[in-house]
N, CA, C and O atoms as a printed pandas DataFrame, in Angstrom:
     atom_number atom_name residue_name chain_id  residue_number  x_coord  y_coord  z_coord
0              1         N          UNK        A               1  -11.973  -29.374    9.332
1              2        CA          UNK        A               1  -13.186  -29.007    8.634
2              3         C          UNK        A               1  -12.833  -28.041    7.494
3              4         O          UNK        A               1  -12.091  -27.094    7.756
4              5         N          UNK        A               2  -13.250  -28.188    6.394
5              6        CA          UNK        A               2  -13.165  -27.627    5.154
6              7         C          UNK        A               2  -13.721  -26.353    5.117
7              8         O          UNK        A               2  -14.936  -26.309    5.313
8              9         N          UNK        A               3  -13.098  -25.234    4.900
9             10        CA          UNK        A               3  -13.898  -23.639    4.977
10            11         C          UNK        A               3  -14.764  -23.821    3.669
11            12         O          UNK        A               3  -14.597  -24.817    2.965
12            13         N          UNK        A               4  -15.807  -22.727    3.312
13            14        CA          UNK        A               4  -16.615  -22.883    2.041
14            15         C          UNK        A               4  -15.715  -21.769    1.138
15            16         O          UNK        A               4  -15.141  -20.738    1.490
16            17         N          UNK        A               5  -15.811  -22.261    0.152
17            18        CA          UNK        A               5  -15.199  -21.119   -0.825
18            19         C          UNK        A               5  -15.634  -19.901   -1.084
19            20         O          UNK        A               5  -16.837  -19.964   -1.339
20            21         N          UNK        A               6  -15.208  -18.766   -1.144
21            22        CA          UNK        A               6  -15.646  -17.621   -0.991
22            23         C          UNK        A               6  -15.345  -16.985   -2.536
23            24         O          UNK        A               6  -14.363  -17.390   -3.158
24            25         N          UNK        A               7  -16.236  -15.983   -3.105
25            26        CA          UNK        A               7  -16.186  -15.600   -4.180
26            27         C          UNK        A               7  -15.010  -14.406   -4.410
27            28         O          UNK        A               7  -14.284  -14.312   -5.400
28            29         N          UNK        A               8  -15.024  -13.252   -2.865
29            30        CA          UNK        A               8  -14.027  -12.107   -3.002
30            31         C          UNK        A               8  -13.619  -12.170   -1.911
31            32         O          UNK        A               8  -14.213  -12.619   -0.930
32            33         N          UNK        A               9  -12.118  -11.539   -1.987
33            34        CA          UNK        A               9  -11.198  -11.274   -1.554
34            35         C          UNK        A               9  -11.288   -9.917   -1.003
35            36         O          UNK        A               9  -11.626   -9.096   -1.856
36            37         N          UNK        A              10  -11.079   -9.421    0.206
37            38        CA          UNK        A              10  -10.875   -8.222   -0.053
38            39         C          UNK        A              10  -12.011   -7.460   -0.077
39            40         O          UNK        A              10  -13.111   -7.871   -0.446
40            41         N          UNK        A              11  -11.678   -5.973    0.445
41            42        CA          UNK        A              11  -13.311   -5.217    0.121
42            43         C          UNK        A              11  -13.176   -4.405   -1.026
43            44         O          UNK        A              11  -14.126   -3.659   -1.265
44            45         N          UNK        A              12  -11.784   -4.374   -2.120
45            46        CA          UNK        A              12  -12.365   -4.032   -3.094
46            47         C          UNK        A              12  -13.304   -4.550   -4.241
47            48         O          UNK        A              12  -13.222   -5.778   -4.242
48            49         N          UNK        A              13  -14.020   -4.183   -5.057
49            50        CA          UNK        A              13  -14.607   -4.951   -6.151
50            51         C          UNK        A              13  -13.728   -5.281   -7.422
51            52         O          UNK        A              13  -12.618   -4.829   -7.706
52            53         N          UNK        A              14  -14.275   -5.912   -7.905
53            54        CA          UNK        A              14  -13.104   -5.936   -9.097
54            55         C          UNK        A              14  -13.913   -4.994  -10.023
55            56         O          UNK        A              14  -15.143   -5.031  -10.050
56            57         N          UNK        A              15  -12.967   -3.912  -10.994
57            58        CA          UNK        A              15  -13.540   -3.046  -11.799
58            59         C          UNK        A              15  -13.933   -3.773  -12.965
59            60         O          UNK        A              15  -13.528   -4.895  -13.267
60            61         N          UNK        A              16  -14.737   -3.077  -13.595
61            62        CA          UNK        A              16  -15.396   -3.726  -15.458
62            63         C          UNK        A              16  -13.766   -3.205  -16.340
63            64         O          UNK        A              16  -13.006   -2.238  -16.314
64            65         N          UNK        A              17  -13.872   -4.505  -17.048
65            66        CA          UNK        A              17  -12.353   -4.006  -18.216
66            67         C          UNK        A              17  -13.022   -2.417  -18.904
67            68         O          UNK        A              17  -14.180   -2.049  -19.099
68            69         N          UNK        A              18  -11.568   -1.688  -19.157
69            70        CA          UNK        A              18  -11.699   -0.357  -19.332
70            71         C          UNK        A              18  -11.924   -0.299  -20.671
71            72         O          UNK        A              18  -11.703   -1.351  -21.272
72            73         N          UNK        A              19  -12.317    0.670  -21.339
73            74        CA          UNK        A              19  -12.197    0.857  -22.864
74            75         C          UNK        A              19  -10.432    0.802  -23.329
75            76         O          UNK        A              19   -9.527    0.774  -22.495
76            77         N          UNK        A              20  -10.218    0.795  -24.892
77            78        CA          UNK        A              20   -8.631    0.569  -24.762
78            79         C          UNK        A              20   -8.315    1.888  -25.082
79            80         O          UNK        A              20   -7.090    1.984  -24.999
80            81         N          UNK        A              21   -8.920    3.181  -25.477
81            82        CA          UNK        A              21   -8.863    4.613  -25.033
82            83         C          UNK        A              21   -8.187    4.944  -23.975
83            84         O          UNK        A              21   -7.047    5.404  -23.915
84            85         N          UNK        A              22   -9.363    4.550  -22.635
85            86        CA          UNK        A              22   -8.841    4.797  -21.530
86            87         C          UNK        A              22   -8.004    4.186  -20.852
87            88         O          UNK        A              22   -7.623    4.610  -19.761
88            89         N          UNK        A              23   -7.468    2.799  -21.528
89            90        CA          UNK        A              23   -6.237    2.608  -20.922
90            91         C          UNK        A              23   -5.016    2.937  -21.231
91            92         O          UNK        A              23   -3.991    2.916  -20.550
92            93         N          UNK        A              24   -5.256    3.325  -22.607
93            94        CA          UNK        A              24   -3.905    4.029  -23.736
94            95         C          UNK        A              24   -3.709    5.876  -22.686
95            96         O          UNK        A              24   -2.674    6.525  -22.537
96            97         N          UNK        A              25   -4.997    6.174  -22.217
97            98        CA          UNK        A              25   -4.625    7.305  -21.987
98            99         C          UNK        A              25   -4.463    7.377  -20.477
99           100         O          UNK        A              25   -4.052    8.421  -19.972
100          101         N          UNK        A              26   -4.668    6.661  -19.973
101          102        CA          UNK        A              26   -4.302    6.329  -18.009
102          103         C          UNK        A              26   -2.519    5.925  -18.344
103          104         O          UNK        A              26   -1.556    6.313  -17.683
104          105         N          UNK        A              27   -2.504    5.065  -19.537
105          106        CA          UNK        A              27   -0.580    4.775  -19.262
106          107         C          UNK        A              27   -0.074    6.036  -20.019
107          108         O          UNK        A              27    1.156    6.041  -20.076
108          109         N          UNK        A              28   -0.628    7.046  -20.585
109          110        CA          UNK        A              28    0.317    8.279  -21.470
110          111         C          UNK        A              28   -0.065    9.183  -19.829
111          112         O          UNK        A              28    0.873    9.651  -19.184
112          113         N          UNK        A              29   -1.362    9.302  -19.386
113          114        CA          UNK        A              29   -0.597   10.520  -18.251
114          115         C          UNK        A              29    0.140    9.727  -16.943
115          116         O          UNK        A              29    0.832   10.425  -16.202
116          117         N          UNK        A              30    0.017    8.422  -16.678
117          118        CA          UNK        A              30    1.371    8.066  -16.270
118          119         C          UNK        A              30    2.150    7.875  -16.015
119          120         O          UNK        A              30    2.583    7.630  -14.889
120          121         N          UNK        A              31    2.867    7.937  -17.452
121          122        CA          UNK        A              31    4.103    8.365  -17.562
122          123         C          UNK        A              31    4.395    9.600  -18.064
123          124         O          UNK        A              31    5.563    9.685  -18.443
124          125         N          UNK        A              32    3.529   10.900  -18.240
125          126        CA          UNK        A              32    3.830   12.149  -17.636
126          127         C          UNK        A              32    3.957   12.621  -16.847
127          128         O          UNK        A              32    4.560   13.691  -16.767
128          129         N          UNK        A              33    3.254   11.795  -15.596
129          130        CA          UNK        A              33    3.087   12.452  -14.140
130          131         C          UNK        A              33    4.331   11.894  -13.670
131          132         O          UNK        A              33    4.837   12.408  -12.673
132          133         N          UNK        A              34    4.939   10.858  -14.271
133          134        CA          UNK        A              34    6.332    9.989  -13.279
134          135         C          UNK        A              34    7.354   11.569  -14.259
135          136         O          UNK        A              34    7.888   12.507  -13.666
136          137         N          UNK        A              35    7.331   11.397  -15.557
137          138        CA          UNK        A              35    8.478   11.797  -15.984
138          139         C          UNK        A              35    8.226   13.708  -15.461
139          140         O          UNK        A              35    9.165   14.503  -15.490
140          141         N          UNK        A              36    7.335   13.951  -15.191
141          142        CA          UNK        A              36    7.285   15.233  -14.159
142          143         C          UNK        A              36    7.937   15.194  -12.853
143          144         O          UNK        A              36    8.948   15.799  -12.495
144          145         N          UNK        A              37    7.291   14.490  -12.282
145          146        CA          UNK        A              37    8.034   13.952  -10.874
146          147         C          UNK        A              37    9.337   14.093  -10.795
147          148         O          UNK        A              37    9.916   14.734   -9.917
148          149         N          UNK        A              38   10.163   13.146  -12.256
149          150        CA          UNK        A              38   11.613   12.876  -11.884
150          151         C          UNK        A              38   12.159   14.144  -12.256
151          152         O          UNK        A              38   13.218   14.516  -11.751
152          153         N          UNK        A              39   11.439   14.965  -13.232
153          154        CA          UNK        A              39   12.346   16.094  -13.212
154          155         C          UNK        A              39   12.174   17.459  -12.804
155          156         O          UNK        A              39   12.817   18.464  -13.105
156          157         N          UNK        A              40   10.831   17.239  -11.801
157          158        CA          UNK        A              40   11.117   18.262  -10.497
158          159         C          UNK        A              40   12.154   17.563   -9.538
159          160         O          UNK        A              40   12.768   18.288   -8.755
160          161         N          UNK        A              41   12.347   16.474   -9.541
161          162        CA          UNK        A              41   13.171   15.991   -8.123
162          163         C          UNK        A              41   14.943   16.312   -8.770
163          164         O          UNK        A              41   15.918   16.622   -8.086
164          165         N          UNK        A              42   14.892   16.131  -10.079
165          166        CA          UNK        A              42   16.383   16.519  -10.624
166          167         C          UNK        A              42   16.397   18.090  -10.675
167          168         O          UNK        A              42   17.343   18.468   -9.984
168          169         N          UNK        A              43   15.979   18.748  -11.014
169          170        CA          UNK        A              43   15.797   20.319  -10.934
170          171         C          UNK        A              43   16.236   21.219   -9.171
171          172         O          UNK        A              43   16.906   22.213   -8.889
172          173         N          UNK        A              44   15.375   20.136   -8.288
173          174        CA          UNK        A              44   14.969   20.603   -7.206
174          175         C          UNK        A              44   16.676   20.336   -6.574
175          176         O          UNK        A              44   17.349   21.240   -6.079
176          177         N          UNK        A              45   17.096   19.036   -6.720
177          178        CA          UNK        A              45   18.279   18.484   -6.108
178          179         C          UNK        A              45   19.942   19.541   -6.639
179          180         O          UNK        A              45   21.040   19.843   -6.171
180          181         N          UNK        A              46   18.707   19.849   -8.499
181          182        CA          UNK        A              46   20.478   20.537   -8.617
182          183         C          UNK        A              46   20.402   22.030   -8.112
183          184         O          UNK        A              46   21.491   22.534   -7.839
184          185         N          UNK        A              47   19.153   22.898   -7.931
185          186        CA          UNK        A              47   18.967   23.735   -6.990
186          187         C          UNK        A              47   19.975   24.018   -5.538
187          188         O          UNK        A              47   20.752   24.895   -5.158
188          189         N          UNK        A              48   19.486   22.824   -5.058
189          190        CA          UNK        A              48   20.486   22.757   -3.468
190          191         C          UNK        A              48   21.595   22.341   -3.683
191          192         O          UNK        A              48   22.391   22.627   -2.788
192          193         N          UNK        A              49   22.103   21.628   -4.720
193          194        CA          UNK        A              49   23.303   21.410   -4.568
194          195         C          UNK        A              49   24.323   22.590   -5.282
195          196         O          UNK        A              49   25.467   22.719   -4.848
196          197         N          UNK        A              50   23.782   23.511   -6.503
197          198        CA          UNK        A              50   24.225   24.964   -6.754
198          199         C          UNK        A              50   24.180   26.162   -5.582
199          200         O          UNK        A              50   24.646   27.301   -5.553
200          201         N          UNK        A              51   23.600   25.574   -4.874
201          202        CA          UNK        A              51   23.240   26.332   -3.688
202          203         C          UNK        A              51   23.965   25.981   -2.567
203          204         O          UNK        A              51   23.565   26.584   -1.572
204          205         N          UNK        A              52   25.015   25.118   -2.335
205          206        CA          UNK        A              52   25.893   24.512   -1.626
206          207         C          UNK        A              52   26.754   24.760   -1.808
207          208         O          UNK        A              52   27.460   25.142   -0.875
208          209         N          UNK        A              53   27.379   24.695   -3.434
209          210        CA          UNK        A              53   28.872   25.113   -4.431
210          211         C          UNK        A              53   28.936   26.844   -4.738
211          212         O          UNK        A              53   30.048   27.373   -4.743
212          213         N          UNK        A              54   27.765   27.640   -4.976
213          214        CA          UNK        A              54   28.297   29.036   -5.208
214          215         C          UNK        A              54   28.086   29.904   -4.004
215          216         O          UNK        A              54   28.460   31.077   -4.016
C-alpha cells in the first residue's frame, strides 16, 4: 500500500529566505566567532605547552 505524501519533514519549519544583509552579516560573524575560537585554542595550547618546557 502506497503511503500519502507528506508536505514536512521533520518538526522544524522551513525559515523565509533572509535579507542578503543578514546573510552577508551571519557569514562575517561566523567567521569571527570560528577565527576566535581557533585562536583561543592556539593561545590556550601554547600556554600549557610553555608551561611544560620552562
Amino acid at each position: 500500500m502506497l503511503m500519502a505524501r507528506q508536505g514536512r519533514h521533520g518538526a522544524t519549519r522551513r525559515q523565509p529566505k533572509k535579507a542578503s544583509v543578514d546573510r552577508w552579516l551571519d557569514r562575517w560573524l561566523d567567521r569571527v566567532v570560528t577565527v576566535a575560537v581557533v585562536t583561543a585554542l592556539v593561545v590556550g595550547l601554547s600556554a600549557v605547552l610553555a608551561h611544560w618546557l620552562l
